[in-house]
C-alpha positions as CSV (number, residue, x, y, z in Angstrom):
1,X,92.0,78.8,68.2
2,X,93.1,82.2,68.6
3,X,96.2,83.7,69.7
4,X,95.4,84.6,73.5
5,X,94.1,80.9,73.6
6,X,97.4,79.4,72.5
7,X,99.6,81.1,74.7
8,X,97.0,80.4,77.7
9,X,97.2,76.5,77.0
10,X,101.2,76.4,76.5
11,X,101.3,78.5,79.9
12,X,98.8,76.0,81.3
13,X,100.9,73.3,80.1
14,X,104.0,74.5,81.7
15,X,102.1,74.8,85.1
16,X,101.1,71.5,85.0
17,X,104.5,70.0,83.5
18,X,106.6,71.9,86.5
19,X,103.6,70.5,89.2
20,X,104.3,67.0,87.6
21,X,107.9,66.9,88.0
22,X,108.0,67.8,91.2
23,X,105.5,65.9,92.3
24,X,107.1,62.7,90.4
25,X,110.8,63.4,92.0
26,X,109.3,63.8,95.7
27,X,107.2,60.7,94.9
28,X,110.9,58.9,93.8
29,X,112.4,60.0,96.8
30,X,109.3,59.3,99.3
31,X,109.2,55.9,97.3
32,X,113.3,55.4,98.2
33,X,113.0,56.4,101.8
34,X,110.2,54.0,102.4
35,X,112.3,50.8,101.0
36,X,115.5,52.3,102.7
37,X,113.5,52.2,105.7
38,X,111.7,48.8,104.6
39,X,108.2,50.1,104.6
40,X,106.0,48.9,102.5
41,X,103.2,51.4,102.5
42,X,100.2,50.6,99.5
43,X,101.2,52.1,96.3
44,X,97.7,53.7,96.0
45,X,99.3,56.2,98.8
46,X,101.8,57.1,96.3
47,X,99.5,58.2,93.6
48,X,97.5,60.1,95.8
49,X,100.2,61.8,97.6
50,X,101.4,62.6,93.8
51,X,98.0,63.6,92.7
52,X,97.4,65.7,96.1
53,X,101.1,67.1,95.6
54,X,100.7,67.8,92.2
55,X,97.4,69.9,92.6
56,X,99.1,71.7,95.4
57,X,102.5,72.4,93.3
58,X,100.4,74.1,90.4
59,X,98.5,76.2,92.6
60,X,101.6,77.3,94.5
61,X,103.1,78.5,91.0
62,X,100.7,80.1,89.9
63,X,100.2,82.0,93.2
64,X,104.4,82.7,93.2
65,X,103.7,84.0,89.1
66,X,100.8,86.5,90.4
67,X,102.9,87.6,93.4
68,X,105.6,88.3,91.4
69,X,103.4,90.2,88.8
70,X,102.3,92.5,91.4
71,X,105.6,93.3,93.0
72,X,107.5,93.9,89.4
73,X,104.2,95.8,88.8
74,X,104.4,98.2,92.3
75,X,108.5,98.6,91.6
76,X,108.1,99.5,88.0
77,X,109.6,96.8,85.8
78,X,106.4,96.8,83.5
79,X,106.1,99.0,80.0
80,X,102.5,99.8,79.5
81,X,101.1,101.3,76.6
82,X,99.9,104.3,77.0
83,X,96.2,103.9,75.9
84,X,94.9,100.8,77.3
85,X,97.6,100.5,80.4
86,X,98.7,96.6,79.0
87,X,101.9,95.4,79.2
88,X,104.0,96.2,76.6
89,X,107.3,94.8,77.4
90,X,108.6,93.6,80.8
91,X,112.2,95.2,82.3
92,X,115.2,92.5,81.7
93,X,115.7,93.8,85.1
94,X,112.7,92.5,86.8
95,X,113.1,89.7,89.5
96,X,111.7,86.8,88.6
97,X,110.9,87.6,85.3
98,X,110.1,83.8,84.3
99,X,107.4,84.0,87.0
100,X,106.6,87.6,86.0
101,X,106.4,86.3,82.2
102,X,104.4,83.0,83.1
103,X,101.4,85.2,84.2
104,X,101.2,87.1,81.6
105,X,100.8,83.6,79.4
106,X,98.7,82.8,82.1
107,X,96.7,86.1,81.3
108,X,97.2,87.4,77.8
109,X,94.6,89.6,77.9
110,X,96.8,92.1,80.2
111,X,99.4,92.1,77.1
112,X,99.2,94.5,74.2
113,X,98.5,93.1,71.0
């Protein structure tokens, strides 16, 4: 496996690991209000609420990762190279540079080598 396909599948992995959590604590907490409230709804509507919340939770992310790409992108908080136009380095300045650095795992092949 090459390089670009590493840090794709560890970035891939962090999407889905963030998605999970949520999903699992709101699923705890959905799961607390329901016996505090002494409902006792069918625990297949747990897992699919998780499952339906997860999906949702990893799409969201990776939608807040590109947004915040393309602003630090427009303000100027990326380094390009100067032959290719990929991203050298990204400003320590740059709002939301986890998100901003999460889509470039998501998408090594805008990174220089």
């Amino acid at each position: 496996m090459d390089k670009q396909n590493r840090v794709r599948l560890k970035a891939r992995a962090t999407v889905i690991l963030l998605a999970v959590c949520g999903a699992q604590s709101l699923v705890f907490l959905l799961s607390a209000a329901t016996q505090i409230l002494a409902i006792d709804p069918p625990p297949l509507s747990f897992a699919v609420f998780g499952g339906v919340t997860a999906v949702l939770a990893s799409a969201w992310i990776q939608e807040d990762a590109q947004h915040a790409f393309e602003v630090a992108d427009r303000k100027g908080f990326l380094i390009r190279d100067g032959e290719h136009h990929r991203i050298r380095t990204v400003r320590r300045d740059c709002p939301k540079l986890w998100l901003v650095v999460l889509h470039l795992e998501l998408h090594p092949e805008l990174m220089a080598s």
